[in-house]
Every structure is written in structure tokens, then in C-alpha cells.
C-alpha positions in Angstrom: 132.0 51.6 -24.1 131.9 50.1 -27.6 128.8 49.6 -29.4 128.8 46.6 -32.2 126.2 47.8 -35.3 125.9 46.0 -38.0 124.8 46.5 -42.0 123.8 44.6 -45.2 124.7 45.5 -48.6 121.8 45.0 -50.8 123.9 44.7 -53.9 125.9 41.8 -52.3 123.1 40.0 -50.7 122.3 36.7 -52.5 118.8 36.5 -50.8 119.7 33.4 -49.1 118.2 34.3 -45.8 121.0 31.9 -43.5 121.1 35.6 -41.5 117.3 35.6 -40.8 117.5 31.5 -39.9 120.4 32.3 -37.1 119.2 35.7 -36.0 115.5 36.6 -36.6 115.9 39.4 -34.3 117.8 41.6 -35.8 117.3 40.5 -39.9 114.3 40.0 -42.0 113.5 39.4 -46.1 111.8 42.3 -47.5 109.3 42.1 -51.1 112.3 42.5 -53.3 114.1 39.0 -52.0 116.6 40.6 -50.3 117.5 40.5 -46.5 117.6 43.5 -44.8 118.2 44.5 -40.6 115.4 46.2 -38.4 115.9 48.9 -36.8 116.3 49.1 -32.7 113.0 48.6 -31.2 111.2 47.0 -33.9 107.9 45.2 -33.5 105.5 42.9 -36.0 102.7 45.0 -37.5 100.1 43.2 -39.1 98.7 44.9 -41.6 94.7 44.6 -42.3 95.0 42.5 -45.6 95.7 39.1 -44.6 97.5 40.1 -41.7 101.3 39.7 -43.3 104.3 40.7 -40.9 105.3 44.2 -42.0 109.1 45.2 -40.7 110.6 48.5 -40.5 113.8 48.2 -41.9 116.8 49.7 -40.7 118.3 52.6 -42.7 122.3 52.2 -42.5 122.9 50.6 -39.5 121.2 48.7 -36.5 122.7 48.3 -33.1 123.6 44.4 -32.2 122.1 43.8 -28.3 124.5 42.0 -26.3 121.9 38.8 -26.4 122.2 38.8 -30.2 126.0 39.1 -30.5 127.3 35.7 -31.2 124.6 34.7 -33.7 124.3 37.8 -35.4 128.9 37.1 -36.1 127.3 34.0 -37.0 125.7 35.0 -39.6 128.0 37.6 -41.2 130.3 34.7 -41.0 127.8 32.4 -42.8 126.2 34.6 -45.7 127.3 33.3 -48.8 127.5 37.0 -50.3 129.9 37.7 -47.8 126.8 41.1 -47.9 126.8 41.5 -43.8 129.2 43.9 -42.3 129.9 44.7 -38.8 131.3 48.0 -37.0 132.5 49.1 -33.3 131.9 52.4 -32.8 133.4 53.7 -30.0 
């Protein structure tokens, strides 16, 4: 069965952060203004000072769910750095 995964190129990636509006999910914006995707299985950790969201961020790639297919096209399809790429691996 094919898997969809999906990737951001930093050096593309105007900072924008349409992907993290349509699919919070499976995207988040990092320190350095850039978006980024988790990795599988991710949860919010709240650090001790002043309790910020802290996301581990996927390295490479980061299988798409079946429940987050559609918005997570959307967004590729919507990023205005053209910076979000999608894959089936088989």
C-alpha cells in the first residue's frame, strides 16, 4: 500500500505559515520563521519558562495520516514558495 510523506524546503519557504493555518497537524513555525513538519507521533511539550509550545520537528520527511490528506495537498498547493513537496513511497 502506498504511503503519502511529505517535506519542506527551508530554503524555499517564505515563512508565510498558510501550511500551519490549513493543517496544524502535521506543520508548525519554528524560532528561525520558517515552517517546518512534525514528526509522526508528536505531542505539545510545555517547557517550564512560560510554558511556550515546543515541537519536535521532523527530520526529512513525515508521513501524511489519511485524516490529514486533503488539507495537507492543500497546503502544498497553497504555499506561496511553492517550499512543500509530497512523495508516495510504495
Amino acid at each position: 500500500m502506498a504511503e503519502l510523506k511529505v517535506w519542506i524546503d527551508q530554503d524555499l519557504c517564505t515563512g508565510d505559515g498558510i501550511c500551519v493555518e490549513l493543517q496544524p497537524g502535521l506543520f508548525a513555525m519554528h524560532d528561525d520563521g520558517l515552517a517546518y513538519v512534525k514528526e509522526a507521533g508528536w505531542s505539545d511539550i510545555f517547557n517550564g519558562a512560560g510554558g511556550d509550545p515546543v515541537y519536535k520537528m521532523a527530520e526529512g520527511t513525515a508521513a501524511v495520516p489519511d485524516s490529514h490528506l486533503e488539507t495537507t495537498i492543500e497546503a502544498a498547493e497553497e504555499c506561496p514558495g511553492e517550499c512543500i513537496f509530497l512523495e508516495i513511497i510504495e
